[in-house]
N, C-alpha and C positions, 0 to 999 in steps of 0.2 A: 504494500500500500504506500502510495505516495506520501513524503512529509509534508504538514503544513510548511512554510517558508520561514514563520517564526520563529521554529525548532530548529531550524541552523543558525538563527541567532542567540537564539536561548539555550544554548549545552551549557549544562550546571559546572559547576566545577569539578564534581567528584567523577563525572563523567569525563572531564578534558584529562583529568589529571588521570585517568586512568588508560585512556588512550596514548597517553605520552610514555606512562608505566610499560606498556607490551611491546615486546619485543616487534620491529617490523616485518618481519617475517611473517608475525600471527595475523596481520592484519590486512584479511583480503577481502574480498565484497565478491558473494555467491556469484558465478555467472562469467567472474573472469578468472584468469589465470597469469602468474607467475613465475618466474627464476629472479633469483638475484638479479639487479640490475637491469630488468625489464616486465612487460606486463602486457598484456594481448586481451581483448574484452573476451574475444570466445575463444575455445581450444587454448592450445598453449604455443607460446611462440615459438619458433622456427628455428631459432637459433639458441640451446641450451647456456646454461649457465658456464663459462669456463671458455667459451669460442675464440677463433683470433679474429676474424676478421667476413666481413661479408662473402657468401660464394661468389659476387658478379666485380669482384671488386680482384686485384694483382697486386697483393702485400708486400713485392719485389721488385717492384713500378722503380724506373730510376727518374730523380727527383731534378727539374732544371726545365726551360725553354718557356716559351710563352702562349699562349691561348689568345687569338684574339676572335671574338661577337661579335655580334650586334643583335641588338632584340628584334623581336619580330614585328612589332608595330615602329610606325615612322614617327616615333617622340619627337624628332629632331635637335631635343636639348634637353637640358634637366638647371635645375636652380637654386638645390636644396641639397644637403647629407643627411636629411632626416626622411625617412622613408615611413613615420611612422603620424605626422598631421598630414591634414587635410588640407594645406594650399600649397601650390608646388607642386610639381615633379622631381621626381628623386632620380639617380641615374639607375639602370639596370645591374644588376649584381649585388648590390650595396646590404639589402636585406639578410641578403642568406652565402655571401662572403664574409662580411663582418661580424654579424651577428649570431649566437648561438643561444637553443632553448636549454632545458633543463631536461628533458630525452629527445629521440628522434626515431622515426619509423626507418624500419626495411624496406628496401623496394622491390622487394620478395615474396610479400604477403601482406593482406590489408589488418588494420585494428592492430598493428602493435609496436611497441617504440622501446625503445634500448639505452644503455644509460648516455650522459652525456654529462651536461654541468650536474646533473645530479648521477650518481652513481647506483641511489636505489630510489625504491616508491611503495609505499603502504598504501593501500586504499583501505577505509573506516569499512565494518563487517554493512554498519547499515547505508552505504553510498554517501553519507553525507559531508564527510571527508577524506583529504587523502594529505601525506606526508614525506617528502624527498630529504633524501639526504645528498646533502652537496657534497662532490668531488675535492678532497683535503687538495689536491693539486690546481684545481682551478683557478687559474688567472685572468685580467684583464689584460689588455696590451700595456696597460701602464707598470705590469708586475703587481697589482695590487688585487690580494687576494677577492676571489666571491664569496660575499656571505648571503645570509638569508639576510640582511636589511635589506642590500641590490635587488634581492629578486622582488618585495615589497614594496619599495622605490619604485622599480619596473611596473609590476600590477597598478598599483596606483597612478603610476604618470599616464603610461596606458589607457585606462580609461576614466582619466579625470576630463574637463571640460576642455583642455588645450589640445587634446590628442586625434584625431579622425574618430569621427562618432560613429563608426560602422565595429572599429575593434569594441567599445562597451556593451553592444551588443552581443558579440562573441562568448563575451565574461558576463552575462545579466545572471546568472546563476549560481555566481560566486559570490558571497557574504561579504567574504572577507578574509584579508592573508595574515598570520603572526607568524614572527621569525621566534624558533624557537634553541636558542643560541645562536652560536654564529654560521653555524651548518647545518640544523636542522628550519625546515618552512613549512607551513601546513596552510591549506586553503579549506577554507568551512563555506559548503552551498548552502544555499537559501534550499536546494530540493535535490531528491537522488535523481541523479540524472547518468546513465552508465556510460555515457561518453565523456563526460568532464574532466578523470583524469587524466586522457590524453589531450583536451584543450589544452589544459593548465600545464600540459606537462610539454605542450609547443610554445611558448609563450616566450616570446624575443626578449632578453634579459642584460641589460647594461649596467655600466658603475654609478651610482649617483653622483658623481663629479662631472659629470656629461652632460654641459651646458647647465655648471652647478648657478643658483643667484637669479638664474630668466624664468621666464614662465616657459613651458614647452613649447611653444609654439614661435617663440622666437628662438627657440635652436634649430639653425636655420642653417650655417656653415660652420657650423663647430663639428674637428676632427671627429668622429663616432669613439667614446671609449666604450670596447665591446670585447668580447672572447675567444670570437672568431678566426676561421686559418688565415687569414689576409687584412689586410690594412690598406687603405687607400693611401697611394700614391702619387698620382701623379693626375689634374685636372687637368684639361687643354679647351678653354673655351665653351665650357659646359659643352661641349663635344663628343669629348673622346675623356675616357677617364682609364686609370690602370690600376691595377691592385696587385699587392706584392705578397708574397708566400712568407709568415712568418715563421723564422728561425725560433723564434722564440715561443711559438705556440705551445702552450702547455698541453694537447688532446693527442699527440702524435701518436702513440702507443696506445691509446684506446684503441681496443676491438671495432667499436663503432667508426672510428677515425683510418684506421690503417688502410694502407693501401689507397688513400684518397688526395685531394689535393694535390697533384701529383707536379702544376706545373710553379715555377717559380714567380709565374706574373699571369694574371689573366686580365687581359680589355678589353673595353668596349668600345665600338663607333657607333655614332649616331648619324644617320642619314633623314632626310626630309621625306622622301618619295620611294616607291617599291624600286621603282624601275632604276635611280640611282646606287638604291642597296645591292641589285644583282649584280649592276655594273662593275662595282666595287668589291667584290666577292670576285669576277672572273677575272679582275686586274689581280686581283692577290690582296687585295687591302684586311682583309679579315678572312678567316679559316673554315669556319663553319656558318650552312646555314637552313633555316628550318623553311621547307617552304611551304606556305596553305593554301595557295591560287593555282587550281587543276592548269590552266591556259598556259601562266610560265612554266611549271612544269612538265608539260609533254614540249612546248614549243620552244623555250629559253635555255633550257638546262644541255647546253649543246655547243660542241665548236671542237677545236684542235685538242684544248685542253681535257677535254672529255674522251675525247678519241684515245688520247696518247694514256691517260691515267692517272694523268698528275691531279684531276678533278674525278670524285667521285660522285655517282649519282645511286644514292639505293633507296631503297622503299625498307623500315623497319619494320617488324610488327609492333602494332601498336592494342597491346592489351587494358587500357586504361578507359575505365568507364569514359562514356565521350560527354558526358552532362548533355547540357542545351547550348544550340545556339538557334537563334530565329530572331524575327522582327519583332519587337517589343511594343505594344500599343500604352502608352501613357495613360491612364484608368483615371487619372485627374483633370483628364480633358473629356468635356460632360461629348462629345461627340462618340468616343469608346466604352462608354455603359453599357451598351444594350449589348449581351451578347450574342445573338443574332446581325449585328452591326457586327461584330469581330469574327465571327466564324465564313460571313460573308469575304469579306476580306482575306479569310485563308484561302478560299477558294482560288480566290483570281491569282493565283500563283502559281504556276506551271512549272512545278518540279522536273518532270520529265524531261522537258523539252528544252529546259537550263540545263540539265545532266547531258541530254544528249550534244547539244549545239553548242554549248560553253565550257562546259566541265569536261568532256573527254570521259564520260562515265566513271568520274572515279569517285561518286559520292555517292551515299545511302542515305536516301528519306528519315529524319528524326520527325517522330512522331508525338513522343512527352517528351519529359523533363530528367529521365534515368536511363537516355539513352546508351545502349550497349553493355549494362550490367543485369545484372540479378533483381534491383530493384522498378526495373520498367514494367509498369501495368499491361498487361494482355487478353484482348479476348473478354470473358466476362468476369468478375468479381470471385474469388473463391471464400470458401467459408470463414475463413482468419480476417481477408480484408471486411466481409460483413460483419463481421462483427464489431469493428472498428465504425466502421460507414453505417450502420441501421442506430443509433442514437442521435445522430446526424440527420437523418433523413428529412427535419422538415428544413432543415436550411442545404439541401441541397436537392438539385435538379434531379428529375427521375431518371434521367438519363445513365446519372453514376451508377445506378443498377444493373444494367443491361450491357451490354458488348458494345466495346471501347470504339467511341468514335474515330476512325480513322480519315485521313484526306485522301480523296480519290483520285487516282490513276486519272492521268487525260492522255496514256496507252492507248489503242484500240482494245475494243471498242469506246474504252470512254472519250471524252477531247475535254477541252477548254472548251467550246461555247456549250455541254453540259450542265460543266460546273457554273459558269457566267449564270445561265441560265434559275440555277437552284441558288444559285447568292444575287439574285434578281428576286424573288422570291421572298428572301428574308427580309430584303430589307423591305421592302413594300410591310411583308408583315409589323416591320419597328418603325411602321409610317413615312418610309425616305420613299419618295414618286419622282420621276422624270418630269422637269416640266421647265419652260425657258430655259431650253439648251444646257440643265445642270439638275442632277439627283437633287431634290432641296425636301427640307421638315417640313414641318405643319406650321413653322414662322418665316418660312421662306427663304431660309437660310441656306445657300450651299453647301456640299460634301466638299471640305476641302480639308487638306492636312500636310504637314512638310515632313520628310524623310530627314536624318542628318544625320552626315555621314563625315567623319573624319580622313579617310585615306584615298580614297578614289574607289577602291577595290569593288563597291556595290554597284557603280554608276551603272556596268554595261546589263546587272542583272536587275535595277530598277527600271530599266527604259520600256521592255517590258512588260514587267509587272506594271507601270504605271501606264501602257498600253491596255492592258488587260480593263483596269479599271476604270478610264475614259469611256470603252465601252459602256459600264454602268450607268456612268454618268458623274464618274469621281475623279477630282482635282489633285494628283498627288505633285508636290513640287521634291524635288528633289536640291536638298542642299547642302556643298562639302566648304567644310571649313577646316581652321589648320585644329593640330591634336590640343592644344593648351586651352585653345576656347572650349575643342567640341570637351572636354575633360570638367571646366568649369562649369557648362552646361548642364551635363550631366549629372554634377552633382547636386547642383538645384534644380534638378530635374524638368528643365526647359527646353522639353521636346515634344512632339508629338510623336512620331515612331522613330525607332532605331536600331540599330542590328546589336544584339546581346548575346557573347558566349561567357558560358560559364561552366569549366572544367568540372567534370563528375567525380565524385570521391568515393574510393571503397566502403567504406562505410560513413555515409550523408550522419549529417546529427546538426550540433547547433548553429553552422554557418546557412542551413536553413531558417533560422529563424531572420539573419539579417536579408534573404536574400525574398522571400515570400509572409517573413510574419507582419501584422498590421505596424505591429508599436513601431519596426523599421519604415514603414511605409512614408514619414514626416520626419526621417530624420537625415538630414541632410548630408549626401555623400556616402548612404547605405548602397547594400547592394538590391535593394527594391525599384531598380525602375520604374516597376508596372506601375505604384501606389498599390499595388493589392492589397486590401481589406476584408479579411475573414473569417469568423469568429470560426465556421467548419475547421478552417486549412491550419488554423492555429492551434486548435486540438490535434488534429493530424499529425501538427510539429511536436509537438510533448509528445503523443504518444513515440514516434523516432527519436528522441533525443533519450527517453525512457524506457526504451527497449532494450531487457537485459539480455535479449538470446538474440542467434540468429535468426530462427525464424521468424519473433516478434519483430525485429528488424524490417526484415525483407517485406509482410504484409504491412508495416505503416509503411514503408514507402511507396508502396504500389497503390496503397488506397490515395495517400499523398495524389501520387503521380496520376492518378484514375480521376480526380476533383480536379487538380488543373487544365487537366488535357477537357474535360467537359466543358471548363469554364472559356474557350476559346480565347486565353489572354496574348496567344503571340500565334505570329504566322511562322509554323515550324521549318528550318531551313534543314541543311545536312552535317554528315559530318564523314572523316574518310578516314578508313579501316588501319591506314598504315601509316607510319610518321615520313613526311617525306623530306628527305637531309641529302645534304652532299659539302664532300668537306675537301680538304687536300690530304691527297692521300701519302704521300711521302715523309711525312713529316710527324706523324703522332702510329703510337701504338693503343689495340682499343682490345678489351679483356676479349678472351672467346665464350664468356657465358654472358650475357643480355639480363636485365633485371626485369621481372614481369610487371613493375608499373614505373613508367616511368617517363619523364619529358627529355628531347635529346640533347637541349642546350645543357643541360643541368648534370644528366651522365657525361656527357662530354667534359665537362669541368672537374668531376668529382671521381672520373675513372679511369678516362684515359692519361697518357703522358707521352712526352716527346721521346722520337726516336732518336738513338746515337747519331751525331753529328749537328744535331738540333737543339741539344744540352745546354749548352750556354747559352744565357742570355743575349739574342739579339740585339740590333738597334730597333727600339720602339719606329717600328712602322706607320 
């Protein structure tokens, strides 16, 4: 049974003090599993207690040469070393080079994390707490040890008012932290929630001297003091940044650590536009690159360099749930209420015919919101998600009952003027008529709405869709502006539609709630673009975040995912099977076993390492 939220504030004392009395060891919460030094919600983790080093990883890696990126969206600059408020861009890397949690996942297996700044972790028998012991060797780069006040400071700055208000959402279920000497920390929830030890136990962690005397939000260019294998190095124009392999790293012989890090400098470029990033890539200016536009990929990924081998072009598998990406209808613009108005709108979108004429067939139709895993809704409801969904029922569509709305083929035999035709239909039904040359309301009002886009990459697949629509009798404007605006916009949510991907996670839990629960829905710079509002989908959310087993898991996110897919809040686009990369291939050695979830920029940095004659440190390029 769930705790009231009180009772995480109110453990008496004979209760704290006994909790601190038992050994950690004793102290695990039904449901999950243990070894020293790590914790897995279901089964037991992967890697026993006593291991050296990850399978996908080369703990004999030689250490030296350089890595150079660039991320995948066109930032074009950054203006900030905090990656952790809300104005600014931050450069790429800066996060998860510098910065280290208190455990860290495998990329071997979903649900479980291994020591790190902390070396072990109790979870409380009844969920409501848990307790890390910090790593006696853990350092800052300043040499000044981590204690638990650091990681308290952290929580606290985190999500105090100065911080991006999407991370307090992350932590709404945490009470509150005490450091219990200088190495031990314990976080008390407001409610059992069986995914929270591994929130808490990701949680980005610096010195409190780290832009000591400002408010957080004006640490703005202050050096990061953090725990991290690299330090920034070197800025070029908010451009190009470098980060340098510390010698001094205290995690080196960590199991979790070894074999990692491999190269002595990794940087990044910043480019404006796609087409300058590829360009820049076949000159040699950077080494790896991830690409997600089907067209350059069959058409660009070609020439001398490709022939001879000095450029490699491969397809990875990509076993990583794919989440969502689709067009995003803003729900705070009174024109996308009705959903009948939004489902119409999915229609006019010619999946196929973009796959076939644009994409090179290389994408597969996403349909929800859990695409490509375990937890995607299928077909009709089985007994587990009823049971979830029938206390619901009056606040949801009868639809959610019945077998899962899917978008239809405009294959043969179906087509596009079909579907036109049945999203002509709806909207008539939600009162929009054809009349003076424009769909218009019952106040006369046209169907009109602006698209915005940041990169270019939507245009040739809006022109289109915005074809399609005309036919109805709907105005879609289509508008790209540079990344810093459309970012800003974003976060005040002054859009009407926009294209939204959001990477799927082995096991979903509370970054759901920033990304679908109401409370995020007004909070500015969450991850709710929609404004979605729903007292259903926010039960749905507890119950995933409160799901002790897997298969309580699995059926909240199906019912989850069965509620939104009905509620027609986005036009669902694709997403494709294989990671598609190509790097230089002469120059780096890359492990022979693959981690089963994983992004390439990120294994890239953290597995491979340069070949012999490429050891020494270059001239930064």
């Amino acid at each position: 049974m769930l705790q009231n939220s009180r009772m995480a504030h109110a453990l008496s004392l004979s209760r704290r003090s006994l909790l601190q009395a038992l050994p950690l060891s004793l102290l695990t919460w039904p449901g999950s599993a243990r070894a020293a030094g790590s914790f897995a919600l279901y089964n037991a983790p992967k890697y026993a207690e006593g291991f050296t080093h990850f399978d996908y990883v080369n703990p004999r890696a030689p250490i030296g040469g350089t890595l150079w990126l660039t991320p995948p969206s066109s930032a074009g600059s950054f203006d900030k070393l905090n990656p952790f408020t809300l104005r600014g861009t931050a450069p790429p890397g800066l996060a998860s080079l510098v910065f280290e949690s208190l455990m860290m996942p495998s990329w071997d297996e979903p649900n479980s994390i291994y020591g790190l700044l902390a070396e072990d972790v109790a979870v409380a028998a009844d969920g409501l707490s848990v307790r890390f012991r910090l790593h006696p060797a853990a350092r800052f780069s300043t040499g000044d040890a981590v204690t638990a006040e650091d990681v308290c400071h952290s929580f606290d700055t985190l999500t105090g008012a100065s911080a991006a208000p999407g991370i307090k959402v992350q932590f709404g279920d945490v009470a509150r932290v005490m450091a219990e000497g200088a190495r031990h920390v314990r976080f008390l929830f407001r409610r059992a929630n069986h995914e929270l030890p591994l929130i808490v136990a990701g949680m980005p962690v610096f010195s409190r001297k780290w832009g000591a005397g400002k408010t957080f939000d004006q640490v703005v260019n202050d050096p990061p003091i953090a725990s991290g294998p690299y330090r920034v190095e070197r800025v070029s124009q908010n451009r190009d940044i470098v980060y340098a392999r510390r010698d001094d790293y205290w995690g080196w012989m960590l199991p979790s650590r070894r074999g990692q890090f491999n190269f002595a400098r990794v940087g990044y470029k910043l480019y404006r536009d796609d087409t300058a990033r590829l360009e820049a890539f076949k000159a040699g200016d950077f080494d790896l690159i991830q690409e997600f536009i089907a067209k350059n990929w069959v058409r660009q990924y070609n020439g001398p360099k490709f022939k001879s081998g000095e450029l490699i072009k491969c397809a990875l598998p990509n076993h990583n749930p794919a989440g969502f990406q689709g067009m995003v209808m803003n729900l705070r613009r009174p024109l996308f209420q009705d959903w009948r108005v939004r489902k119409a709108l999915a229609l006019a979108l010619d999946f196929q015919w973009l796959n076939r004429m644009l994409f090179y067939g290389e994408y597969a139709r996403i349909h929800g919101y859990f695409a490509n895993s375990p937890f995607e809704a299928k077909s009709v409801p089985d007994a587990d998600e009823i049971a979830l969904l029938r206390p619901l029922r009056a606040q949801l569509r009868s639809t959610v009952f019945g077998p899962l709305p899917t978008l239809p083929s405009t294959d043969y035999p179906g087509s596009l003027r079909a579907n036109l035709l049945a999203a002509r239909g709806l909207l008539r039904d939600a009162n929009w008529h054809y009349r003076d040359g424009a769909l218009r309301n019952a106040r006369g009002e046209a169907f009109a709405f602006e698209y915005l886009d940041s990169q270019g990459a939507m245009a040739r697949v809006m022109a289109p869709y915005a074809q399609a629509l005309e036919k109805l009798g709907i105005s879609l404007r289509y508008r790209q502006v540079d990344f810093a605006l459309y970012q800003r916009r974003m976060d005040r949510f002054e859009f009407d539609m926009t294209t939204v991907r959001y990477f799927g996670s082995p096991s979903p839990g509370n970054e759901l709630r920033d990304r679908f629960g109401s409370a995020a829905a007004s909070v500015e710079g969450s991850d709710n673009a929609w404004g979605l509002r729903s007292a259903a989908v926010d039960v749905l959310i507890g119950h995933v975040v409160q799901a002790q087993t897997w298969p309580e898991l699995v059926a909240a996110c199906k019912a989850l995912d069965r509620v939104l897919v009905c509620g027609w809040y986005s036009v669902p686009q694709w997403y494709a099977a294989q990671h598609r990369v190509a790097y230089r291939a002469r120059l780096f050695g890359i492990p022979d076993t693959l981690p089963l979830y994983y992004e390439p920029e990120s294994w890239a940095i953290a597995c491979w390492w340069a070949l012999p004659g490429h050891l020494s440190n270059p001239e930064l390029r």
